[in-house]
N, C-alpha and C positions, 0 to 999 in steps of 0.2 A: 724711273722705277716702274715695274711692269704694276699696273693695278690689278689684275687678271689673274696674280699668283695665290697659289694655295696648298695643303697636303694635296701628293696625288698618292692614290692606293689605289694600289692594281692597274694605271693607267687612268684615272678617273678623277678631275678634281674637285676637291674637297673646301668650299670657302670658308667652313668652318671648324671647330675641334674642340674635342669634349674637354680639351685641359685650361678652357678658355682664350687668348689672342695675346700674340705677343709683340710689343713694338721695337721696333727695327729702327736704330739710333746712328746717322753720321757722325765717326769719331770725331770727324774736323769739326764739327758745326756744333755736337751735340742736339742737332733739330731729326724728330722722329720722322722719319723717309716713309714709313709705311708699317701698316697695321696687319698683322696675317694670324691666323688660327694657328692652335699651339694641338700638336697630339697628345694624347694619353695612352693608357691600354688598352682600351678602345680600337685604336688605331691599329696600335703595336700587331694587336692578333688578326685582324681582318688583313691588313700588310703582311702578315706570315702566311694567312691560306693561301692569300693571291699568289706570295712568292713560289709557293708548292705547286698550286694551277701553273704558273708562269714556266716557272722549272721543267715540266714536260714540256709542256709546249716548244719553248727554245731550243731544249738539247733534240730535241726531234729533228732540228733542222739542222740539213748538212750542213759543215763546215765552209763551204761554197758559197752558199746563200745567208751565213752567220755576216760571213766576210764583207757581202755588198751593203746589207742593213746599215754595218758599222761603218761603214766606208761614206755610206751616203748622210749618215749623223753625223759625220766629220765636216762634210763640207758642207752642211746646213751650219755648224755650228762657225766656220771660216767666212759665212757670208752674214752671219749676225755677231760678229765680232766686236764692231761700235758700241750696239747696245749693250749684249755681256759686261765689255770692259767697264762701260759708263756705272753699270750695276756695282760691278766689283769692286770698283773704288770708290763707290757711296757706302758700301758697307761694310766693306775691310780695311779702306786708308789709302792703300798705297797710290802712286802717282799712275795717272791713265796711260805712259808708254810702258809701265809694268803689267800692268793689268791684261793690256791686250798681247803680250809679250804671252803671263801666264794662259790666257785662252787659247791664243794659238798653239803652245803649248800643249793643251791639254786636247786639240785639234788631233796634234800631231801622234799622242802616246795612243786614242783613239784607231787612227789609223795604223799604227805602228801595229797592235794587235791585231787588229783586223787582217790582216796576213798574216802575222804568225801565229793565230788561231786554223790557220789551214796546216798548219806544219804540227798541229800535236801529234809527234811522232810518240810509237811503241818502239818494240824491237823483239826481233826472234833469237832465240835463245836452243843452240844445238841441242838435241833432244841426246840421251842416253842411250838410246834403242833406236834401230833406224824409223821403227813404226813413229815416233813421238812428234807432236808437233807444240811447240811449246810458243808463247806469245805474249808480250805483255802491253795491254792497251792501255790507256789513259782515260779518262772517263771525267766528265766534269764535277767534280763535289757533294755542288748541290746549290741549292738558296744561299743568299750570303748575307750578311752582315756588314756592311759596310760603315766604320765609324773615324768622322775626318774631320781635320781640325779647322780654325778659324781662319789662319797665316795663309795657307794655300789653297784658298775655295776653290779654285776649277784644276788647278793641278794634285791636289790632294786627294780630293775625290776622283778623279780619273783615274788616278795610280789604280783604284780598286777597281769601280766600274768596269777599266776598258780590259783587261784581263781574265774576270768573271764572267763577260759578257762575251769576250771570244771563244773562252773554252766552256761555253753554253751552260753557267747558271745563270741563276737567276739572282737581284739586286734587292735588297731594302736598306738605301741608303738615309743614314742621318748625319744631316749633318750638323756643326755647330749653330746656336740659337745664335750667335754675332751674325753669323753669314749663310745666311738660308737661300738666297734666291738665284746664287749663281748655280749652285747643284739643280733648283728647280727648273733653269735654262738650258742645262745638261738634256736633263730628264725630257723635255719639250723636244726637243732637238732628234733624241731618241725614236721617240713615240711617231713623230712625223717621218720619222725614216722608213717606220715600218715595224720596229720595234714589235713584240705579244705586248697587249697592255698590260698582263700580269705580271711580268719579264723585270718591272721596274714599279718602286714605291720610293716615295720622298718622302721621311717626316723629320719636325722637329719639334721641341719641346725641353723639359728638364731632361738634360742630359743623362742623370745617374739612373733615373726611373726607367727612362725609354732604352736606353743600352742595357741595362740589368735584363729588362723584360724581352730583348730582342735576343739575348744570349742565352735565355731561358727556354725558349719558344723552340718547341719540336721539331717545327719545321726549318731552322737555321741549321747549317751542318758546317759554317764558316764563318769564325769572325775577324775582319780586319779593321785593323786600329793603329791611327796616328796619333800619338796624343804624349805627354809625360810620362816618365819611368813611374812615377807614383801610382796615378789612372790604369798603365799596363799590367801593374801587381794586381789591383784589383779585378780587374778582364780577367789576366791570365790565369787566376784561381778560380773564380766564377766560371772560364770557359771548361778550366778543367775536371768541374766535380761534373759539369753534362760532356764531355767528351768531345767538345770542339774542338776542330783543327782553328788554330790561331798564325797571324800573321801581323805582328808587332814591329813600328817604326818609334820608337820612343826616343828619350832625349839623348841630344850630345853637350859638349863643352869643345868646342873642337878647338885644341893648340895649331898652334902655326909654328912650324920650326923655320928660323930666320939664320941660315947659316949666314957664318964673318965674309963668303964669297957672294952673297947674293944681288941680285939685279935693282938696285933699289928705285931705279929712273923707271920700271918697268913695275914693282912690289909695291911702294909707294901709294899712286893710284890706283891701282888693281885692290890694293887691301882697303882702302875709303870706300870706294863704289862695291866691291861685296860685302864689308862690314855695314853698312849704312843702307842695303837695299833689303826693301818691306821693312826701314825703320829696324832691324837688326832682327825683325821676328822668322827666322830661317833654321830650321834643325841644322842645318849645316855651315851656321854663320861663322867667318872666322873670329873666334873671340880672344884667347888665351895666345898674345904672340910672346912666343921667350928667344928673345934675341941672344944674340953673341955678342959677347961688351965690344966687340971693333967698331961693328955697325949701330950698336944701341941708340948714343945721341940722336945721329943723323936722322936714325928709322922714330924716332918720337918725334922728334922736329917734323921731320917730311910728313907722319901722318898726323899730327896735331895742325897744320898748315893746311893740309886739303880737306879735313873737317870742318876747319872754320869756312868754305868755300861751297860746303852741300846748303843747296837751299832747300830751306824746310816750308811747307806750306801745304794747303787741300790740295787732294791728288789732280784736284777736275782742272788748276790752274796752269797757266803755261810756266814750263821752266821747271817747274817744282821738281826736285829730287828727292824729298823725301815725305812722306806724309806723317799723319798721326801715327800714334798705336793704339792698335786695336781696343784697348778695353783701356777703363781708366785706373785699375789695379793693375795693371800690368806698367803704367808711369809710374805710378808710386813704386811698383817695386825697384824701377831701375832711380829713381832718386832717393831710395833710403841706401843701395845696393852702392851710390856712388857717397853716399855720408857715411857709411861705414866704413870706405875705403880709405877715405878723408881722415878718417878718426885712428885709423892704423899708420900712416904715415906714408901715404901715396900722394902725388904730385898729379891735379887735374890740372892738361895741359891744355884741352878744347872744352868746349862745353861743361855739360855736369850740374845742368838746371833743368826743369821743366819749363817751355814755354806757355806764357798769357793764363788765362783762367779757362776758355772757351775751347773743348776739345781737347785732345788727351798728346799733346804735341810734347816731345823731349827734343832739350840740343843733342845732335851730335854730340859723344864723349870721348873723349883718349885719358885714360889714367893709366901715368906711367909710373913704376917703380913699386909695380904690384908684387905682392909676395902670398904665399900659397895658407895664410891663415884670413883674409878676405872674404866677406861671403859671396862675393861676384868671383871667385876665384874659385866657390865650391858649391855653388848653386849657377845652373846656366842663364842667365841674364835674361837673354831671348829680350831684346832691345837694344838699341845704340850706343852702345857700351862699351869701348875695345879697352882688353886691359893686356898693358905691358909689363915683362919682365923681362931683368938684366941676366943672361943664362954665362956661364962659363966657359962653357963649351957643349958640344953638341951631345956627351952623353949626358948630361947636365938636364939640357934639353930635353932628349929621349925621356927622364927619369919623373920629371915633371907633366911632361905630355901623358904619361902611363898612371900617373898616380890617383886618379880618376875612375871611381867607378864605371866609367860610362867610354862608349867607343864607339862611334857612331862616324863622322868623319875628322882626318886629319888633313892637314897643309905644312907642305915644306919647301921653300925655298934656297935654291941652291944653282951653282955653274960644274960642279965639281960630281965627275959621278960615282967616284969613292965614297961619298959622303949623302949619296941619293942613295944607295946601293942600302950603306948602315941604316939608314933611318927607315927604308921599306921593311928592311930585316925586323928593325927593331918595335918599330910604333905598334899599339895595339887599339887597332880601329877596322871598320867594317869597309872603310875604301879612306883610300889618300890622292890627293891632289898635290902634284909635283909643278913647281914653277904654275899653276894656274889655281883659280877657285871654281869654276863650274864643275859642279855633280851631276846635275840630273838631267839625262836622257831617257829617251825611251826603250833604246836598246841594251842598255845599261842596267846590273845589278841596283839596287840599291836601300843599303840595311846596313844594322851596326850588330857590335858584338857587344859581352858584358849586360852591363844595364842599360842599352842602347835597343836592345829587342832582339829579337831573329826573327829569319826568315828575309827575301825580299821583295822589292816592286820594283818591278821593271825588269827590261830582258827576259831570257827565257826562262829566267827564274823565276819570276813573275809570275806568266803564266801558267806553271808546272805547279804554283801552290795553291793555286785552284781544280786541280785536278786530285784524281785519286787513279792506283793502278788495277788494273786487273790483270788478272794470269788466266789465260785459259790454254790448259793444258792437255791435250786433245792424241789419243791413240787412231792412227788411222791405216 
């Protein structure tokens, strides 16, 4: 852990902070890794002048020379990779070949912008009259708001960063009090590339205080937010009595439709290793599988079998597939979430305990013979948690996977394209995964509908909602 770390505002760091020091706890170990200043408002407002200094600054710079700064952050951040990962998984959990998996990662979404911040394309628009010349540009926003969660420290906060920063505003990011110092490696990274030091601020502190006050702050004209459906109501009303543009990734429950034709030698382990990776803490983890009764048995057996096989342990050891979770209310909730379902008359066929007393460790779970009045059935888990249901048939399925406030990603498995065909038509989710479980690219949309949020990160979409347009409409 870097000892070195601290608020930076405006480019400048800060070893201390008016809201007093907050200590930074390894979930595996429960032993405090390291002691850092906590911001206040204080901070909040000196990080919003800078962001407005910064904000010129940046946008002033062509697109050309946006693109090398971000380009050269990127492969600063590819050559410090070790250390990042080592970070990451001291104080988010996961296993150290995830960690450096999510860095480079967030390498890569970095770069990914950086050229297609040279491509913020307008468009001309035939004029009426042959004098007119009509144009519509794109213009960077402004200062942003960046607020990202604990599950994805360096891929979370990159979604915002590396978008904002292509299409030349400027950053004050927070991130969560779990996981402060992989953003702060971000930030470093930045800064040595070339970065304006006003261009970029790091704080963290009480969550609700400093995000209220950063959504308040005059100088923000953007806020983006990874976080709970619950947290995004509050943002989203708060952004919009000041007129903030918002850009919301909130929660899923994402079903897996398991059609009677599917690959199971193939579904099987695919569905363990993305259920059970970052310990099930993933907005887009597959939770909700409703099987077709042909395949039901087999598909419990096969994944209650390769669950009992994930080895759980600290991220830093060899082997380990799956670490802690992050916080230790967030164990409790997946073992009262699996006593609940106990108590309704579900069948735990793996796991379904908390592991030791030291560190916020759960088993792998499979509970099968879930039914739709469970509270793991209607609250998203977000832990190692897969819960099965016996479906009928596939509109059976569809009717179940829809019945969910919330739409953020789905999965369906299938050989038959009759039957991929219906379930695209019919699912209501923000992106679906057919025959696979990976989501997130960098080129790639990625957002839900409902109470999942709007808006996206990533692709060109991405980009495009850090922008604002203008029309200049011009007689000549």
């Amino acid at each position: 852990m870097s000892s070195k770390a601290g608020l930076i505002i405006g480019g400048i760091s800060r070893p201390s902070g008016s809201a007093g020091v907050l200590e930074l706890t390894d979930p595996a170990t429960d032993e405090v890794i390291a002691t850092l200043p906590k911001a206040g408002l204080p901070e909040v407002a000196v990080a919003c002048e800078a962001a407005l200094i910064g904000y010129g600054e940046w946008s002033s710079v062509s697109p050309y020379e946006r693109s090398k700064v971000l380009r050269r952050a990127a492969d600063l951040m590819r050559a410090r990779t070790e250390e990042a990962a080592q970070c990451l998984t001291r104080e988010q959990g996961k296993p150290l070949a995830q960690s450096r998996l999510e860095w480079g990662g967030a390498a890569d979404l970095l770069d990914w912008f950086a050229e297609e911040g040279r491509r913020t394309y307008g468009r001309v628009i035939p004029g009426r009259v042959a004098e007119a010349d009509l144009r519509v540009l794109r213009r960077p926003v402004g200062p942003v708001a960046a607020l990202a969660p604990w599950n994805f420290p360096a891929w979370g906060m990159m979604q915002k960063i590396a978008p904002a920063l292509a299409a030349g505003c400027s950053v004050v990011a927070k991130p969560s009090e779990a996981t402060p110092l992989t953003t702060w490696h971000i930030a470093t990274c930045l800064l040595e590339a070339g970065l304006p030091p006003k261009a970029i601020s790091v704080i963290w502190g009480s969550s609700s205080l400093l995000s209220e006050a950063l959504i308040k702050a005059p100088e923000i004209r953007k806020v983006s937010l990874t976080g709970s459906t619950r947290v995004g109501r509050i943002v989203a009303a708060l952004a919009g009595q000041y007129l903030k543009k918002v850009t919301m990734e909130l929660g899923g429950h994402a079903p897996v439709i398991v059609a009677r034709d599917a690959d199971m030698s193939k579904l099987i382990p695919l569905a363990a290793q993305w259920k059970f990776r970052n310990a099930g803490q993933v907005c887009v983890s597959p939770t909700r599988f409703l099987v077709e009764d042909a395949v039901y048995d087999d598909f419990v057996e096969g994944l209650a079998e390769a669950a009992g096989k994930v080895k759980v342990g600290h991220g830093l050891e060899e082997g380990t597939m799956m670490g802690p979770l992050c916080t230790r209310n967030q164990r409790n909730v997946i073992s009262s979430m699996v006593a609940d379902a106990r108590a309704k008359g579900a069948r735990v066929v793996a796991g379904g305990d908390a592991i030791g007393n030291v560190g916020n460790f759960h088993a792998p779970t499979v509970v099968a013979d879930a039914t739709p009045d469970m509270l793991a059935m209607n609250d998203e888990p977000f832990g190692p948690l897969a819960l099965v249901a016996r479906m009928g048939s596939i509109d059976e399925a569809l009717a179940e996977a829809n019945r969910m406030p919330v739409g953020l990603a789905s999965f369906a498995f299938t050989t038959n394209s009759h039957t991929q065909a219906k379930i695209t038509r019919g699912v209501k989710s923000g992106m679906l995964g057919v025959n696979h479980f990976a989501m997130g690219l960098p080129e790639t949309p990625f957002g839900g509908v409902l109470d999942s949020g709007f808006g996206s990160e990533g692709g060109i979409e991405g980009l495009e909602a850090y922008t604002v347009p203008l029309l200049v409409s011009a007689m000549v």
